[in-house]
C-alpha positions in Angstrom: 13.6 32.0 0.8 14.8 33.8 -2.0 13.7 34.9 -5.7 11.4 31.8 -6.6 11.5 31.1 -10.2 9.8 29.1 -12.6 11.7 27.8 -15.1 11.3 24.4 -17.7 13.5 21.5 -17.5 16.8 21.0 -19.3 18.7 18.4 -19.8 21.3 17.9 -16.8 18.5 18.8 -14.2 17.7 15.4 -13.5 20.0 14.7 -10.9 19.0 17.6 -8.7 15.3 16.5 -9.7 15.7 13.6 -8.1 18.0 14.6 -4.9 14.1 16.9 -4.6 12.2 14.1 -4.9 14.4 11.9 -2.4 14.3 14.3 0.2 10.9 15.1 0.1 9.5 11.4 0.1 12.2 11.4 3.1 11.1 13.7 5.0 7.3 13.7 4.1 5.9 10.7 2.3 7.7 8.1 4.5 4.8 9.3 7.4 2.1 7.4 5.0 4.0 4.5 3.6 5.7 1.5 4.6 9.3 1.0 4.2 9.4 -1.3 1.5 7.0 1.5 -0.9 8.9 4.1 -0.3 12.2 2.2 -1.5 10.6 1.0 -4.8 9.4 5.0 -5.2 12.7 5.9 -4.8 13.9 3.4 -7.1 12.0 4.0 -9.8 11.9 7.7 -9.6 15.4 7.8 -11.2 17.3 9.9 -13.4 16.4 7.9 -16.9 12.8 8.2 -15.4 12.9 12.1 -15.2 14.1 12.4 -19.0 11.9 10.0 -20.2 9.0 11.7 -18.7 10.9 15.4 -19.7 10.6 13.8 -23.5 6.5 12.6 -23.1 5.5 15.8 -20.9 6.1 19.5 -19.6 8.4 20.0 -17.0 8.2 22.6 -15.1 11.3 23.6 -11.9 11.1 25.6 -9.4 14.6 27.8 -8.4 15.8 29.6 -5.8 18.8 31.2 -7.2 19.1 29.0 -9.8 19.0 26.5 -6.7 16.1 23.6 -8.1 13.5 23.2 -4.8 10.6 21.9 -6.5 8.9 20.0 -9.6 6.1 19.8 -11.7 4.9 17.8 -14.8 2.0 17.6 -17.1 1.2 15.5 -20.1 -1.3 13.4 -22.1 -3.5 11.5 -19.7 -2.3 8.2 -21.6 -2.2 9.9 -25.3 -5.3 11.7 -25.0 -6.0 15.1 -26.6 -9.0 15.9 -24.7 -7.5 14.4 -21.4 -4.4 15.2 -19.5 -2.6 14.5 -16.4 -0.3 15.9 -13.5 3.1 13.6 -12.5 5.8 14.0 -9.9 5.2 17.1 -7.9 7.8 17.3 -5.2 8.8 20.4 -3.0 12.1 20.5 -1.1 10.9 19.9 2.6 12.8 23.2 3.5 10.6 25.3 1.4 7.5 23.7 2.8 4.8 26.6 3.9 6.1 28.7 2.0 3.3 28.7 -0.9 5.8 26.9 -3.4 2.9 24.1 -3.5 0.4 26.1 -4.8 3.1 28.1 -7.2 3.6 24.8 -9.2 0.1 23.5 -8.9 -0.8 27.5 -10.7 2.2 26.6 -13.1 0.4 23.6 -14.3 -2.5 24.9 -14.4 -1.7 27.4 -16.8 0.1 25.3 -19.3 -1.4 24.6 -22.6 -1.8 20.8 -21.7 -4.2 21.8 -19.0 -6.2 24.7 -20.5 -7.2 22.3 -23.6 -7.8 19.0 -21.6 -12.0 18.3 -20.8 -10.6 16.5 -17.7 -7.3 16.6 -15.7 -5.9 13.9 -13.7 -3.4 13.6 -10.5 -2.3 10.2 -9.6 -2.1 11.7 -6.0 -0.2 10.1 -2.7 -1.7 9.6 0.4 0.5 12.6 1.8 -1.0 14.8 -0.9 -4.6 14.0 -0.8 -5.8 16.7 1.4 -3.2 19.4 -0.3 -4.9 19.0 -3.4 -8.3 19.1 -2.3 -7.4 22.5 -1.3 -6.5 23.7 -5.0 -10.3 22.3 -5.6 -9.4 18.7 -6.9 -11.7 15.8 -6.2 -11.6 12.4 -6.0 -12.1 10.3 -9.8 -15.2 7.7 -9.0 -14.1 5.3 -6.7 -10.7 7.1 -6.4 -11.1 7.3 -2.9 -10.2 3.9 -1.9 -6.1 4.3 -2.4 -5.1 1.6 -5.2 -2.9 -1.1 -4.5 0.2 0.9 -5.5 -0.4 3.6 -2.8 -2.0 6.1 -5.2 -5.5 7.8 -5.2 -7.2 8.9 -8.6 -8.3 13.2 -8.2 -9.3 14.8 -11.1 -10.5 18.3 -12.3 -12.7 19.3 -15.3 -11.0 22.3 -16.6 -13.7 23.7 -18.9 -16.7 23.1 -16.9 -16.1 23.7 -13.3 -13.3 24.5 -10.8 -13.9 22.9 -7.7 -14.5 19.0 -8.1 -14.7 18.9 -4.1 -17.4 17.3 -2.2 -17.1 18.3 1.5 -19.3 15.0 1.8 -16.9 13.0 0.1 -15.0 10.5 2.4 -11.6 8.4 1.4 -9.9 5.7 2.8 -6.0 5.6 3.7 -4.6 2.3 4.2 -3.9 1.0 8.2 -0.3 2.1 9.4 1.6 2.0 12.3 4.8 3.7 12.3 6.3 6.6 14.5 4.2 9.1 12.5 0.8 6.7 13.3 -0.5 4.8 15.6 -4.3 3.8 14.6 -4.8 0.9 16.7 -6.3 2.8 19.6 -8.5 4.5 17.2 -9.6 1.2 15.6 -10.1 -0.3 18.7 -12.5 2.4 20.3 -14.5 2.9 17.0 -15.3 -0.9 17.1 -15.9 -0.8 20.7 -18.0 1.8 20.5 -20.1 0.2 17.9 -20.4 -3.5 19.3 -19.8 -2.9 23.1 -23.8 -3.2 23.5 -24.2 -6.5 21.6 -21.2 -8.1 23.4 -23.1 -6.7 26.7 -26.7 -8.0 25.7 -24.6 -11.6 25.6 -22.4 -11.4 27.5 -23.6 -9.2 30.4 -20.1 -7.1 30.5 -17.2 -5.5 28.7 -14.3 -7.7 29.8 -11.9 -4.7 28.6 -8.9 -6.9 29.2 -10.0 -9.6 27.2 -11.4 -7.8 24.7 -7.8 -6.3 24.3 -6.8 -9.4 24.0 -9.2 -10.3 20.9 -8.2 -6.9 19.4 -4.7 -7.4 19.4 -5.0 -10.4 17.4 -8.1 -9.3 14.9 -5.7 -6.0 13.9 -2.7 -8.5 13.2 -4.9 -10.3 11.1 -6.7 -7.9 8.9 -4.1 -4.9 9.0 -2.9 -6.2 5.4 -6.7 -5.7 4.6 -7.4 -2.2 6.8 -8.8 0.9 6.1 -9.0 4.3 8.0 -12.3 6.4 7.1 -11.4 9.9 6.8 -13.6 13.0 5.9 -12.3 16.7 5.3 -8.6 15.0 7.0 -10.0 13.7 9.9 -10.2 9.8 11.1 -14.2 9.2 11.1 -14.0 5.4 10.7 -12.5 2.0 9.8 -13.0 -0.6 7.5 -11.6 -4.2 6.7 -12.3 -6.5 4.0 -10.8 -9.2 2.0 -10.8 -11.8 -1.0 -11.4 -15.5 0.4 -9.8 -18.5 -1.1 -12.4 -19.2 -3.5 -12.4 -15.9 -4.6 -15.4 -14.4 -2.8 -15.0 -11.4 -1.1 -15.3 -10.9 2.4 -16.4 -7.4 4.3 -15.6 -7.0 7.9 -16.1 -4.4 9.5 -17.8 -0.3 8.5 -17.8 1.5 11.7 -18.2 4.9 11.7 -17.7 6.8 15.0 -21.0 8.0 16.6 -20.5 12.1 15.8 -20.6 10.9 11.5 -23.2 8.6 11.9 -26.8 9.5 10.6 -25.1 11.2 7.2 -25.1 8.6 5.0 -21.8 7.7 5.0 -21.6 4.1 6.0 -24.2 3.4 3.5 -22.0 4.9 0.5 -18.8 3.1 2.0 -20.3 0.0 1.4 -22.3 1.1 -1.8 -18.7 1.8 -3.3 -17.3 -1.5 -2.2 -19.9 -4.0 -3.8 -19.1 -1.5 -7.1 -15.3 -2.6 -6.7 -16.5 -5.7 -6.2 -19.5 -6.4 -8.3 -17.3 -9.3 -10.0 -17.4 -11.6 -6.8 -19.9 -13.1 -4.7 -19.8 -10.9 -1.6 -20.1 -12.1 2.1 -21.3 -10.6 5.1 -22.4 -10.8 9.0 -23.6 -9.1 11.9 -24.8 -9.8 15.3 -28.6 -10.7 15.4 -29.8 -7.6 17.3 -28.5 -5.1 15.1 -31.0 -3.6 12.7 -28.4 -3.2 9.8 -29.1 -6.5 7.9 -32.5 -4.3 6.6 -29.9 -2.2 4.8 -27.9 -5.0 3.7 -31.1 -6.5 1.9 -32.0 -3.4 0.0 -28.4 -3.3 -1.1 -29.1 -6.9 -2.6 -27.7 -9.1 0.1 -30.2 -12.3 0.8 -29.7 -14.6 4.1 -26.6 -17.5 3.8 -27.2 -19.1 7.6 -26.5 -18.0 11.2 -24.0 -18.4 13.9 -24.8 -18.2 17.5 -24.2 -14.4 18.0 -24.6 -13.2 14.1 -26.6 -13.4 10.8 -24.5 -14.4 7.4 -26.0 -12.6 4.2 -24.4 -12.5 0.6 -24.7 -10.3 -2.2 -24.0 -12.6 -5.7 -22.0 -11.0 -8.3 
């Protein structure tokens, strides 16, 4: 690495802008995100998109002899004077480790747009998430279940604190399997480990091949719908859940592994998911030993009938 400057955008950089940004969601991104996202980010992160955004915000480059390896952007969080937000922060892959991350994050941070904002916002990527918490940026309420576009909601509050992170705080990353992931075995040993008793109090065994079996086709089911637990980066849980035909919405599973359970977390998993979906009737089950349904009825759920192994509660909106 050479002399690494910092510099503000002029116009012509946007072709090398985006030959940054292409490489990195490449080489990087593409671990989190399925094929078909990543070619609509790529799309629309084009060069009339660089100098629109180079009109509305502050653009900030980063240069290694006069070479541009990174990007940086903040404006208005949606016109706001008292309110501003970070966009498209990309670092060539090559300069990775290098600290060129936290040299454009510092740019940012001292620009005039930041210092006067109450609250600063970063529509953050899945990739990202954990990089930011480092620079001391949280997740925005309910900002840590990823929105349908990919993206998860951090925010900072320049003028009364400078760490926003709670080392309590989970988030969820949408199920994946690619070469860069493989959850399945994960999912499928955080729900055995959570049922395996009730299915052996019925059963009298663990058929593991069969319940294999049933795996394989529950995770083709719901993996539109899937969640990954994480806390402080690492896999803690899983989570599935769905809107039903007559738009009611359906949780399926909350299973956290055994080492995270006792701390609350379960409970606020499914605390923030009756807030996302306060608007619809809510449904849920479990099998008829587990003590859980007393939780579910101080969250508001009341009984909705029985199948053989499991009690059916809903929560109405």
């Amino acid at each position: 690495m050479g002399d690494i400057k910092v510099r503000r955008y002029i116009e012509g950089d946007e072709a090398t802008i985006c030959a940054v940004v292409k490489k990195d969601v490449l080489k990087e991104n593409i671990k989190d995100y399925s094929k078909e996202a990543i070619e609509d980010l790529l799309r629309t992160h084009n060069e009339d998109l660089i100098k629109k955004r180079a009109e509305d915000f502050h653009v900030y480059v980063l240069t290694d002899e006069e070479e541009i390896v990174g990007v940086g952007m903040i404006g208005p969080y949606w016109g706001s004077l008292t309110e501003s937000s970070f966009f498209t922060i990309f670092i060539d892959p090559d300069y990775k480790g290098q600290g060129l991350g936290r040299k454009i994050i510092e740019t940012l941070e001292q620009d005039e747009y930041y210092k006067r904002a109450d609250r600063v916002e970063i529509p953050a990527s899945i990739t990202a998430v954990e990089f930011y918490k480092h620079f001391g940026w949280g997740f925005k309420k309910f900002g840590n279940i990823v929105d349908d576009e990919g993206i998860y909601r951090m925010e900072k509050f320049p003028k009364l604190n400078h760490d926003n992170v709670d080392k309590n705080q989970y988030n969820m990353r949408p199920y994946i399997e690619n070469q860069y992931h493989n959850y399945k075995e994960f999912v499928y040993q955080t729900k055995k480990e959570a049922y395996q008793k009730y299915v052996e109090e019925y059963f009298g065994t663990w058929n593991e091949e069969e319940q294999r079996n049933y795996f394989e086709d529950f995770i083709n089911t719901v993996k539109k719908d899937a969640y990954i637990i994480q806390l402080n980066g690492k896999d803690i849980g899983f989570y599935n859940g769905k809107t039903l035909e007559d738009g009611s919405y359906e949780i399926g599973n909350v299973c956290i592994i055994s080492e995270y359970q006792g701390k609350g977390i379960g409970t606020q998993v499914l605390k923030d998911i009756l807030q996302l979906h306060k608007n619809q009737d809510i449904h849920i089950q479990y099998f008829k030993q587990n003590p859980v349904g007393k939780l579910y009825k101080e969250l508001g759920f009341i009984p909705n009938g029985k199948t053989k192994y499991h009690y059916k509660m809903i929560k109405r909106k």
